[in-house]
LUMLUM-599575 format. One record per residue: residue in one letter; x, y, z of N, C-alpha, C in turn. Coordinates in steps of 0.02 Angstrom, whole numbers, plus 50000, padded with zeros to 5 digits. Example, Ala and Ser with C-alpha at 12.3 -4.5 7.8 and 13.67 -1.06 7.14 Angstrom:
BEGIN
r r: A nu: 50660 nv: 49716 nw: 50390 cau: 50615 cav: 49775 caw: 50390 cu: 50660 cv: 49835 cw: 50390
r r: S nu: 50642 nv: 49888 nw: 50354 cau: 50684 cav: 49947 caw: 50357 cu: 50645 cv: 50002 cw: 50394
//
This chain:
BEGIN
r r: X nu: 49603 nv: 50723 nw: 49859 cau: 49668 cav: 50692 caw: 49864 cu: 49657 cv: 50618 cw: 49881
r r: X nu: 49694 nv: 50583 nw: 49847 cau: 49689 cav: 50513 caw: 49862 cu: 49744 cv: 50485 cw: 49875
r r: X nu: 49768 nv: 50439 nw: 49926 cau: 49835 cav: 50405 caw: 49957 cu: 49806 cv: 50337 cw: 49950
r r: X nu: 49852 nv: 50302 nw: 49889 cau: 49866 cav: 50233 caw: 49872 cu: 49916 cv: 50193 cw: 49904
r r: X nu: 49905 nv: 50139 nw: 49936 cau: 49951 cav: 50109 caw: 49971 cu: 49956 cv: 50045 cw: 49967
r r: X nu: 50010 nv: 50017 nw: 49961 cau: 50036 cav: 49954 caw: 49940 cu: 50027 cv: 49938 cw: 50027
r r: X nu: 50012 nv: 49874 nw: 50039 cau: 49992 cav: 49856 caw: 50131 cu: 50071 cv: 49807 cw: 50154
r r: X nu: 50088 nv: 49750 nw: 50109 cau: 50134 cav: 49731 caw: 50169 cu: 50200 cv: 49758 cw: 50143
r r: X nu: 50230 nv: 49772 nw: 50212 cau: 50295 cav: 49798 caw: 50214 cu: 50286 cv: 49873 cw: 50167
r r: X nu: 50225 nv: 49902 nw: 50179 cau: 50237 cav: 49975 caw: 50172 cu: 50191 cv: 49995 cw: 50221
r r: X nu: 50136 nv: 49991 nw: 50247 cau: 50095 cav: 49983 caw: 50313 cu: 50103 cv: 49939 cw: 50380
r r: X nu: 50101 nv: 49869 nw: 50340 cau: 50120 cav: 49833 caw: 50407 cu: 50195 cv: 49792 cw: 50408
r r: X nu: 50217 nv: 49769 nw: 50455 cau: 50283 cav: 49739 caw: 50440 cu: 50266 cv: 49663 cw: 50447
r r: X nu: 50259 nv: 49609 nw: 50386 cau: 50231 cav: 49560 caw: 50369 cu: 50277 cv: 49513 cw: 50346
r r: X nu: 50351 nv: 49526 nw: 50372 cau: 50391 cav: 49484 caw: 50351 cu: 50403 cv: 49430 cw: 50387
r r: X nu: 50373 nv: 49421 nw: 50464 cau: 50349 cav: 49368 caw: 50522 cu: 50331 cv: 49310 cw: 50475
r r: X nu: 50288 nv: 49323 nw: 50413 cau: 50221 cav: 49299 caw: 50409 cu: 50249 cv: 49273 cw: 50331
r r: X nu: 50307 nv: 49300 nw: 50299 cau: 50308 cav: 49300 caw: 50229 cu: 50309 cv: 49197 cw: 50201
r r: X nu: 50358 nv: 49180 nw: 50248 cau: 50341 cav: 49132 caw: 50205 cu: 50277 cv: 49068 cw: 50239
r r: X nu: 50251 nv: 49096 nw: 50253 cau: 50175 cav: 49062 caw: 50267 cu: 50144 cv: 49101 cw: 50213
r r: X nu: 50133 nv: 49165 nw: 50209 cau: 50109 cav: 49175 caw: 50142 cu: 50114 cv: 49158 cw: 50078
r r: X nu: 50174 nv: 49161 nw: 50067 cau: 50202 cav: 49136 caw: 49996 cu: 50176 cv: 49060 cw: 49988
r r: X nu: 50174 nv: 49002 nw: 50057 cau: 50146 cav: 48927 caw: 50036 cu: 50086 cv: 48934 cw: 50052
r r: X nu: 50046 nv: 49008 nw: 50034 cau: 49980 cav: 49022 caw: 50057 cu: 49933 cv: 48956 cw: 50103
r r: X nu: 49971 nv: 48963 nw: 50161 cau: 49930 cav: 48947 caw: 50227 cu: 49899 cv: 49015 cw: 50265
r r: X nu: 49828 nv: 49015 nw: 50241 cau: 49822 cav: 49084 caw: 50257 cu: 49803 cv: 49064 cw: 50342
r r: X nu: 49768 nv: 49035 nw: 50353 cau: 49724 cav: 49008 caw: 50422 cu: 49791 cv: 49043 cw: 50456
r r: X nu: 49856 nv: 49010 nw: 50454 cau: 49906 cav: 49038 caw: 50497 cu: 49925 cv: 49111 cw: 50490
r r: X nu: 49912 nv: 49125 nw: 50433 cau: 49935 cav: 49196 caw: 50424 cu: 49889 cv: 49240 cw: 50473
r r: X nu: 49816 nv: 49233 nw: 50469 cau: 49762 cav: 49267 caw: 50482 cu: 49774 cv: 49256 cw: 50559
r r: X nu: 49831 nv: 49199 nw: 50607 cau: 49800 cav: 49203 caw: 50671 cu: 49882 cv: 49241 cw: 50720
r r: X nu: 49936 nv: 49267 nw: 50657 cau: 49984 cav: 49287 caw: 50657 cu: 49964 cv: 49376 cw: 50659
r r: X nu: 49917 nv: 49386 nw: 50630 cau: 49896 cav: 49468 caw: 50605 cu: 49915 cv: 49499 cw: 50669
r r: X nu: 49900 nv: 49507 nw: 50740 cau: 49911 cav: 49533 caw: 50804 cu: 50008 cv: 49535 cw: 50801
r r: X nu: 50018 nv: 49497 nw: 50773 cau: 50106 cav: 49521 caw: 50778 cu: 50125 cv: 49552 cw: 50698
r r: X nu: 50097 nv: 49588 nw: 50672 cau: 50133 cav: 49621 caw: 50590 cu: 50093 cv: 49688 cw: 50618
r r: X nu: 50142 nv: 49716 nw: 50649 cau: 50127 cav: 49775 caw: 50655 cu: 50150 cv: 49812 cw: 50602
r r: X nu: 50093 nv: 49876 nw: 50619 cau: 50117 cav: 49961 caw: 50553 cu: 50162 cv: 49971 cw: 50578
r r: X nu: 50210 nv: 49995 nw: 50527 cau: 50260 cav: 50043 caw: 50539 cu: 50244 cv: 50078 cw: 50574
r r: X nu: 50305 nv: 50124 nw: 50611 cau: 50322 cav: 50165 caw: 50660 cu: 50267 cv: 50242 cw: 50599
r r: X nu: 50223 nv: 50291 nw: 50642 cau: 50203 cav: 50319 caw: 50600 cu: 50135 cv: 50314 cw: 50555
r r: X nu: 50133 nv: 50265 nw: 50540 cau: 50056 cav: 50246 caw: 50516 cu: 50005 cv: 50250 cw: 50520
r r: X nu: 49995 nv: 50227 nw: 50592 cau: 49923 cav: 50247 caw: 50618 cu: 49891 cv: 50317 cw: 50601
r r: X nu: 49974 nv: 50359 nw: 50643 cau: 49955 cav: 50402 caw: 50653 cu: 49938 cv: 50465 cw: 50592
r r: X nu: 49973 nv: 50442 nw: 50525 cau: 49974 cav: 50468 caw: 50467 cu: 49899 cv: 50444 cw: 50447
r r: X nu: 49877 nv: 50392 nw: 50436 cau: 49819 cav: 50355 caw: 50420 cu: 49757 cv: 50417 cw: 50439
r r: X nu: 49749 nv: 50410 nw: 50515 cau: 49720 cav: 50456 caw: 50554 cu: 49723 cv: 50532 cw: 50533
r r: X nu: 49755 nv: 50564 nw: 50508 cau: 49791 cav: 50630 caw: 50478 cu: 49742 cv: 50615 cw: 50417
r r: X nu: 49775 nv: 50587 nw: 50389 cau: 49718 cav: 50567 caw: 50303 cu: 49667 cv: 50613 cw: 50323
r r: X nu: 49632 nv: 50537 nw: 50365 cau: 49544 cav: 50539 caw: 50362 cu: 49539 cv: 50586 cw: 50393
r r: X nu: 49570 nv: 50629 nw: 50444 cau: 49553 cav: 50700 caw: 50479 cu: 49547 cv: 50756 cw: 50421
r r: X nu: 49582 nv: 50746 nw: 50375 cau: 49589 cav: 50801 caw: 50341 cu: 49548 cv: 50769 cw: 50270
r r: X nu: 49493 nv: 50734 nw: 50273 cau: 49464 cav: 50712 caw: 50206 cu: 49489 cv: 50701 cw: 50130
r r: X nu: 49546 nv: 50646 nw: 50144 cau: 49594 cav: 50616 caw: 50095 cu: 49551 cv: 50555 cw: 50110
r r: X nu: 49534 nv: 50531 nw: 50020 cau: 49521 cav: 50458 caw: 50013 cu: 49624 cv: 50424 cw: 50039
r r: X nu: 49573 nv: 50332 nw: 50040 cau: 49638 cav: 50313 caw: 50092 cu: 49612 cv: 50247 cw: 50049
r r: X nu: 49664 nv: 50214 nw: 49986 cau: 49650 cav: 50147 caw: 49952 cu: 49719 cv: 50106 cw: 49970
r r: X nu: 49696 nv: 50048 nw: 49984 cau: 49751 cav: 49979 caw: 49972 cu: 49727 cv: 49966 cw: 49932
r r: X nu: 49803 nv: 49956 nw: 49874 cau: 49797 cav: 49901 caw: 49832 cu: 49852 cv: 49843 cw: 49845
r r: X nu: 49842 nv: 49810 nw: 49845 cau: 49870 cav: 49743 caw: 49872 cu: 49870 cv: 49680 cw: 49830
r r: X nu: 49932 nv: 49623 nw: 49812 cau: 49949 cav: 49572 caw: 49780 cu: 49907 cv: 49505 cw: 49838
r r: X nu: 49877 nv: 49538 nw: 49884 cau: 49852 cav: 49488 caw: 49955 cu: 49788 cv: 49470 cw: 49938
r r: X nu: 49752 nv: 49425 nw: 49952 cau: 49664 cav: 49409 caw: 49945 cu: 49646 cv: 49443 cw: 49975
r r: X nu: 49588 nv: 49465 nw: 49973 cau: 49550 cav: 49517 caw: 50010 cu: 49529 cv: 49507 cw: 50079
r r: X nu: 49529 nv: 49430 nw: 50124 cau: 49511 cav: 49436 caw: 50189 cu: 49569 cv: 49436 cw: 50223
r r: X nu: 49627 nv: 49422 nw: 50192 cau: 49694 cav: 49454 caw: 50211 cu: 49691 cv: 49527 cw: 50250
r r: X nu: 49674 nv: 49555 nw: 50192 cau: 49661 cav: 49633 caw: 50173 cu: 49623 cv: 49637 cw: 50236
r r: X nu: 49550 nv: 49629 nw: 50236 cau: 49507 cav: 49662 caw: 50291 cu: 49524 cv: 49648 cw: 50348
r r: X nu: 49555 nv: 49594 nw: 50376 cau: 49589 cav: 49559 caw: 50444 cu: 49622 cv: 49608 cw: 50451
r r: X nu: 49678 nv: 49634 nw: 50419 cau: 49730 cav: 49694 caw: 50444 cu: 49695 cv: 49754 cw: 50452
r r: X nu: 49655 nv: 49784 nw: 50417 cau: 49621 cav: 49838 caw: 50426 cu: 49592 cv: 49828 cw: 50478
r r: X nu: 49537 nv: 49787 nw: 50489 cau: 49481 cav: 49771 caw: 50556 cu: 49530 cv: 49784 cw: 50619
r r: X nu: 49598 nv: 49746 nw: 50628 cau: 49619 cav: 49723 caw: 50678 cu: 49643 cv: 49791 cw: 50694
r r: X nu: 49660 nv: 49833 nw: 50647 cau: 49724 cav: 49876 caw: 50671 cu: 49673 cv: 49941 cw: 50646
r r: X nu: 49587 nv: 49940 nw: 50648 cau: 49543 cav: 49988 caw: 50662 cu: 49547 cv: 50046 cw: 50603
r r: X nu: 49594 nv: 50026 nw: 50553 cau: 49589 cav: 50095 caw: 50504 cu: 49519 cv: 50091 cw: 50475
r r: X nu: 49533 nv: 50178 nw: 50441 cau: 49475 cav: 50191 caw: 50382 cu: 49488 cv: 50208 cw: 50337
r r: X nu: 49471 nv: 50135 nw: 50294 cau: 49495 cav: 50142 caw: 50220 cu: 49448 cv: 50139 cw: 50162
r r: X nu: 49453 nv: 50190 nw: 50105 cau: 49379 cav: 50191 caw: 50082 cu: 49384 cv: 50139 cw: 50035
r r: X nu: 49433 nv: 50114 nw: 50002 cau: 49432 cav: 50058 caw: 49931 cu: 49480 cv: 50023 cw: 49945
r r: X nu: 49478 nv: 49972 nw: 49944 cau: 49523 cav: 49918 caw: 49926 cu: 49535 cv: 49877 cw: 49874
r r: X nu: 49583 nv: 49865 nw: 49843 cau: 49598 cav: 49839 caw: 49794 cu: 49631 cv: 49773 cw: 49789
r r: X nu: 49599 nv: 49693 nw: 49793 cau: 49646 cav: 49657 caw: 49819 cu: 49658 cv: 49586 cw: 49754
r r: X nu: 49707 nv: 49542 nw: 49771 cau: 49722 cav: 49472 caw: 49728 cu: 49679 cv: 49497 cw: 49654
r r: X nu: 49619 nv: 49471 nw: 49676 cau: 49568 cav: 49427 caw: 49653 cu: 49527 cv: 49487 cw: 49619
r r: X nu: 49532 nv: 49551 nw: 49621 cau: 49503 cav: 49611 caw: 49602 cu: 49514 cv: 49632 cw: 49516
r r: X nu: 49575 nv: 49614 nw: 49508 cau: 49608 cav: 49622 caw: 49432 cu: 49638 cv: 49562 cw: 49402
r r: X nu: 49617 nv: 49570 nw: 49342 cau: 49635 cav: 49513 caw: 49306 cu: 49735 cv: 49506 cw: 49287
r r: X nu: 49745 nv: 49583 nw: 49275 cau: 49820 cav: 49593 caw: 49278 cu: 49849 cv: 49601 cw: 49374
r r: X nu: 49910 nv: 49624 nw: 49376 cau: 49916 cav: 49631 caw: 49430 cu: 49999 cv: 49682 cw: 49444
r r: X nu: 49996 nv: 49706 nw: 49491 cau: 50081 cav: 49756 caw: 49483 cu: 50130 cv: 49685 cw: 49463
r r: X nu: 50159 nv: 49733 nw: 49439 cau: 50192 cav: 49815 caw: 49397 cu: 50136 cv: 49835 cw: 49344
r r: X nu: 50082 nv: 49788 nw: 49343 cau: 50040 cav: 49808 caw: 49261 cu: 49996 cv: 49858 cw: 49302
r r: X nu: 49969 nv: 49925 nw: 49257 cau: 49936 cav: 49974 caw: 49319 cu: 49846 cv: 49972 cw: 49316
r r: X nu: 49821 nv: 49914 nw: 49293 cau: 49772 cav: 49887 caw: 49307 cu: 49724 cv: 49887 cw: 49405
r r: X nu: 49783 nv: 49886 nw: 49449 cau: 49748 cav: 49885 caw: 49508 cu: 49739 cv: 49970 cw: 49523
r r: X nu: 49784 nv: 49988 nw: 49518 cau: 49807 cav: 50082 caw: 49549 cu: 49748 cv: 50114 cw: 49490
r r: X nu: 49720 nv: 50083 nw: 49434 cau: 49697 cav: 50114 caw: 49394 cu: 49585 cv: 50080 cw: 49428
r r: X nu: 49597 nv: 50033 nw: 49438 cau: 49541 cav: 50005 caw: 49471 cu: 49508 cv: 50070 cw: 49533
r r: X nu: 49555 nv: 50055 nw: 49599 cau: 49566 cav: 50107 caw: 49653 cu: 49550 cv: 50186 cw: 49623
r r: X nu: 49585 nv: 50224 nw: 49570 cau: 49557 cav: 50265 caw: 49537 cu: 49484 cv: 50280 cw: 49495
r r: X nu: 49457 nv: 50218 nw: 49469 cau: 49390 cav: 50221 caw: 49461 cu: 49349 cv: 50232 cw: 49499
r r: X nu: 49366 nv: 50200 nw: 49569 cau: 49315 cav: 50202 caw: 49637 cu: 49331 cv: 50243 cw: 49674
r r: X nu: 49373 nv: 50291 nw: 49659 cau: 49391 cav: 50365 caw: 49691 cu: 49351 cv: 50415 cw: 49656
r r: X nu: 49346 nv: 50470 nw: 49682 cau: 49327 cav: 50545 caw: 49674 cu: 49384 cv: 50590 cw: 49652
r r: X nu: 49439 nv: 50534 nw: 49630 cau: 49494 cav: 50587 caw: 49655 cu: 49542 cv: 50579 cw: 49561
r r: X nu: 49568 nv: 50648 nw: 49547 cau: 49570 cav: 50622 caw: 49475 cu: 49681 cv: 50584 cw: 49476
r r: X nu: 49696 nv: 50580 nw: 49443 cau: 49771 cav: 50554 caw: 49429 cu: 49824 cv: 50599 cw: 49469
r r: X nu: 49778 nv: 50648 nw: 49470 cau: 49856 cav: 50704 caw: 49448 cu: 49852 cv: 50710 cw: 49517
r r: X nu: 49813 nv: 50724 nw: 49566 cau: 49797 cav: 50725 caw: 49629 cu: 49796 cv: 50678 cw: 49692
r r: X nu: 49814 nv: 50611 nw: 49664 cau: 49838 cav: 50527 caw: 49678 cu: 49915 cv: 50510 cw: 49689
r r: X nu: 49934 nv: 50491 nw: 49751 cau: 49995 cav: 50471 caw: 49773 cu: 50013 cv: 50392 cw: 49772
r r: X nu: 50036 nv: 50354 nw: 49766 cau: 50031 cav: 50278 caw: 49774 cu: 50094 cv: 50263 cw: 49789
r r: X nu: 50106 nv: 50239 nw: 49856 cau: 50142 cav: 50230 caw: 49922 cu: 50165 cv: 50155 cw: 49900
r r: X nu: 50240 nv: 50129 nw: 49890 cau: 50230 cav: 50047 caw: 49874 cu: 50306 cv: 50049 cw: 49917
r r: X nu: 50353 nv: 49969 nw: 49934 cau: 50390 cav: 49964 caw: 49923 cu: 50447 cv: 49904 cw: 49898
r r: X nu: 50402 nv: 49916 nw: 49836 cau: 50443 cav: 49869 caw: 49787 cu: 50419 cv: 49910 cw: 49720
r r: X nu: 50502 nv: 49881 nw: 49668 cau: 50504 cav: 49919 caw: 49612 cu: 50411 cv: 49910 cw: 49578
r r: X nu: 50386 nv: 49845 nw: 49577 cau: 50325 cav: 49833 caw: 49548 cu: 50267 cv: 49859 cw: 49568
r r: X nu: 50278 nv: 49905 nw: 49637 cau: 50232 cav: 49955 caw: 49645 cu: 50246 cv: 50020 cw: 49623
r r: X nu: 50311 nv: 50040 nw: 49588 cau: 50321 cav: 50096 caw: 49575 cu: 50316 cv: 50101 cw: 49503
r r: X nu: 50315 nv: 50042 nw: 49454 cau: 50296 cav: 50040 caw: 49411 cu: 50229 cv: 50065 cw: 49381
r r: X nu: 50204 nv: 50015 nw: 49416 cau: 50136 cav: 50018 caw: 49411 cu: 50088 cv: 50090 cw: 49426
r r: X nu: 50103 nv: 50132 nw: 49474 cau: 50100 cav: 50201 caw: 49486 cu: 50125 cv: 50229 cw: 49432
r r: X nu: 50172 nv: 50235 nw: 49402 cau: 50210 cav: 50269 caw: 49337 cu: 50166 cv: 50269 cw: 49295
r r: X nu: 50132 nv: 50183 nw: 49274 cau: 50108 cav: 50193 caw: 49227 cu: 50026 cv: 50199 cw: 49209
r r: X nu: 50004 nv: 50212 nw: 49277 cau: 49944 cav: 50229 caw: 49280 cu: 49937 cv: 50314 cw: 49282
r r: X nu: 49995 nv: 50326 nw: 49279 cau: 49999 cav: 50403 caw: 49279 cu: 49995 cv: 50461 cw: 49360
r r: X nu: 49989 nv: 50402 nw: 49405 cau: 49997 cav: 50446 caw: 49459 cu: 50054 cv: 50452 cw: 49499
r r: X nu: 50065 nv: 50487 nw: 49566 cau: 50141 cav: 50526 caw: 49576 cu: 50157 cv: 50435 cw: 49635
r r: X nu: 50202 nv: 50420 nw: 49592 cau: 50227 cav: 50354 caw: 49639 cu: 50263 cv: 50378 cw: 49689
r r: X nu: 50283 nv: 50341 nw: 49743 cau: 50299 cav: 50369 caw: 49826 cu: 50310 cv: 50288 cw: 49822
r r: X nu: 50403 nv: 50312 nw: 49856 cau: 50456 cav: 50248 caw: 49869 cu: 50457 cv: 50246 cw: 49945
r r: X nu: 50447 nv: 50186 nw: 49949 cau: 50435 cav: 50190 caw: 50040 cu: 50509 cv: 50147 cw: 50062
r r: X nu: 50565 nv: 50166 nw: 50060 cau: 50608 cav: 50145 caw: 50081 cu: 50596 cv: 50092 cw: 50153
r r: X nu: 50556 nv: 50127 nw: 50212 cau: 50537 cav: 50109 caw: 50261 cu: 50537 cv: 50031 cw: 50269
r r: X nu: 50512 nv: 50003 nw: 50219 cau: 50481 cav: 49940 caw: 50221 cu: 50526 cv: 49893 cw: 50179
r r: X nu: 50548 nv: 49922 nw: 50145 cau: 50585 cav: 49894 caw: 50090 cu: 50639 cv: 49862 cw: 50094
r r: X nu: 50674 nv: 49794 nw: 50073 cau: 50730 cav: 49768 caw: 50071 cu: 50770 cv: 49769 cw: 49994
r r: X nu: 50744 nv: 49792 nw: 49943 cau: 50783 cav: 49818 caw: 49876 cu: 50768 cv: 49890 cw: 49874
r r: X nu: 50816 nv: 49920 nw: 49894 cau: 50842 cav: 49974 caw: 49896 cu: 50859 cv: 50018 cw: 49822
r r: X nu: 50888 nv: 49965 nw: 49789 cau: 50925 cav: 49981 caw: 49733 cu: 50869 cv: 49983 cw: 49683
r r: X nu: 50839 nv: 49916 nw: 49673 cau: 50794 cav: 49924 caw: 49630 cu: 50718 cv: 49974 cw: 49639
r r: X nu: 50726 nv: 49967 nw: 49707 cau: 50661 cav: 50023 caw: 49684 cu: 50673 cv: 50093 cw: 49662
r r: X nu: 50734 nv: 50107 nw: 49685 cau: 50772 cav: 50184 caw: 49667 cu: 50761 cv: 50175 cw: 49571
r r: X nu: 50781 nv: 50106 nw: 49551 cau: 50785 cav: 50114 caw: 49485 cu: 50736 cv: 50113 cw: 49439
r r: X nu: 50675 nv: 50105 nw: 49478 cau: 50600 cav: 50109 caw: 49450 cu: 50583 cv: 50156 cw: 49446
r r: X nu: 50612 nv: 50228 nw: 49473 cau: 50585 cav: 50297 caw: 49459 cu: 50539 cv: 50331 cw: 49502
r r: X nu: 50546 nv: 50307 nw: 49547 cau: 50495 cav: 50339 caw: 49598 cu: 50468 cv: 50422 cw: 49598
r r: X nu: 50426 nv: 50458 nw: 49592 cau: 50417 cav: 50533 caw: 49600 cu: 50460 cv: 50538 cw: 49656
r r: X nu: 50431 nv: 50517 nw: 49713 cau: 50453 cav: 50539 caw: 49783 cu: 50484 cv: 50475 cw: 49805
r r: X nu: 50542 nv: 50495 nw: 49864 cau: 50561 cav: 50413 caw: 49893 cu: 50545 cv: 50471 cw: 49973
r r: X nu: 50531 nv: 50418 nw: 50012 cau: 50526 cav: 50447 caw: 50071 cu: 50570 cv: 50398 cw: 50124
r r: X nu: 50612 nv: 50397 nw: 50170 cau: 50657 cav: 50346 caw: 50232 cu: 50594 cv: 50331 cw: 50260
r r: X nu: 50555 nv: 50371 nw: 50296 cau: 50513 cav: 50354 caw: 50348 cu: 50428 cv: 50384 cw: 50333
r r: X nu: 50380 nv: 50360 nw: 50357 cau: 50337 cav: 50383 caw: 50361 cu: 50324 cv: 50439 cw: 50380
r r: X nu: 50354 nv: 50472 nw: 50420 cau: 50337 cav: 50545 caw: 50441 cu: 50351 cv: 50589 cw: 50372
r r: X nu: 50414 nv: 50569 nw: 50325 cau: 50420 cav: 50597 caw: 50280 cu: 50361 cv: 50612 cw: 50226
r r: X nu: 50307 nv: 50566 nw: 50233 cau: 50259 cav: 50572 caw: 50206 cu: 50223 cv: 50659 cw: 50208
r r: X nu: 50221 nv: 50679 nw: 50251 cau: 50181 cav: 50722 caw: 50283 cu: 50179 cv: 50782 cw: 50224
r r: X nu: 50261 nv: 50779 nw: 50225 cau: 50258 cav: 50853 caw: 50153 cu: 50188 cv: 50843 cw: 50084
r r: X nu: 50166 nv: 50778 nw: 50086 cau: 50139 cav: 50772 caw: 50035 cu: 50067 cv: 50799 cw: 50034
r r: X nu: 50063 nv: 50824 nw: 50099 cau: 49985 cav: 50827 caw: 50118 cu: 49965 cv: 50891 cw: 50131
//
């Protein structure tokens, strides 16, 4: 089993930080990381994964020391990451979720990918694995409902049925 996960605002709450990101000042972003906390749930789902031997991939629109700063800081174990600079395409195109799947053990049909935005649910669709709407994190509501999600979940705990 493999759990694909889109990282900000479906793991951590990174909206502190959004528009320092967007005028990519990362130096500030990177000394902000101690306040973008995970969602309510996370850790402790994260932890559940790896207890129960589920690969655990980010794929992420972020550079990759983005990426490892949040992981390092906030101690997860994650086996692949998928970040910026990794794919030449990028979501909604399913080039990254399909990357993350190469470097898994784990085949399509058996692959969840956790996003919350329509362009992560796309991109899951069309890589063929079961997309998961993370309302949780999300501020388009509407549109990600209209991207087709397999699963929409309110909260992280909702996750759990999946496992």
């Amino acid at each position: 089993m493999l759990f694909i996960f889109d990282l900000d605002q479906t793991l951590v709450d990174s909206n502190k930080a959004s528009g320092l990101r967007k005028n990519r000042q990362w130096s500030k972003v990177y000394s902000m990381i101690p306040e973008l906390m995970p969602f309510c749930g996370v850790n402790d789902f994260l932890s559940t994964l790896n207890r129960r031997g589920a690969e655990i991939a980010i794929v992420t629109s972020s550079p990759r020391p983005y990426c490892e700063r949040i992981i390092s800081y906030w101690g997860w174990t994650i086996n692949i990451t998928v970040c910026y600079h990794d794919t030449r395409k990028h979501k909604p195109d399913p080039e990254p979720i399909l990357l993350a799947l190469q470097k898994s053990r784990c085949s399509a049909e058996k692959t969840f990918a956790v996003g919350d935005t329509p362009g992560d649910i796309i991109a899951a669709n069309r890589a063929g694995v079961l997309s998961v709407a993370a309302l949780w994190g999300s501020d388009q509501w509407d549109e990600l409902l209209a991207a087709n999600p397999g699963v929409v979940c309110q909260t992280v705990s909702d996750l759990c049925f999946l496992i």
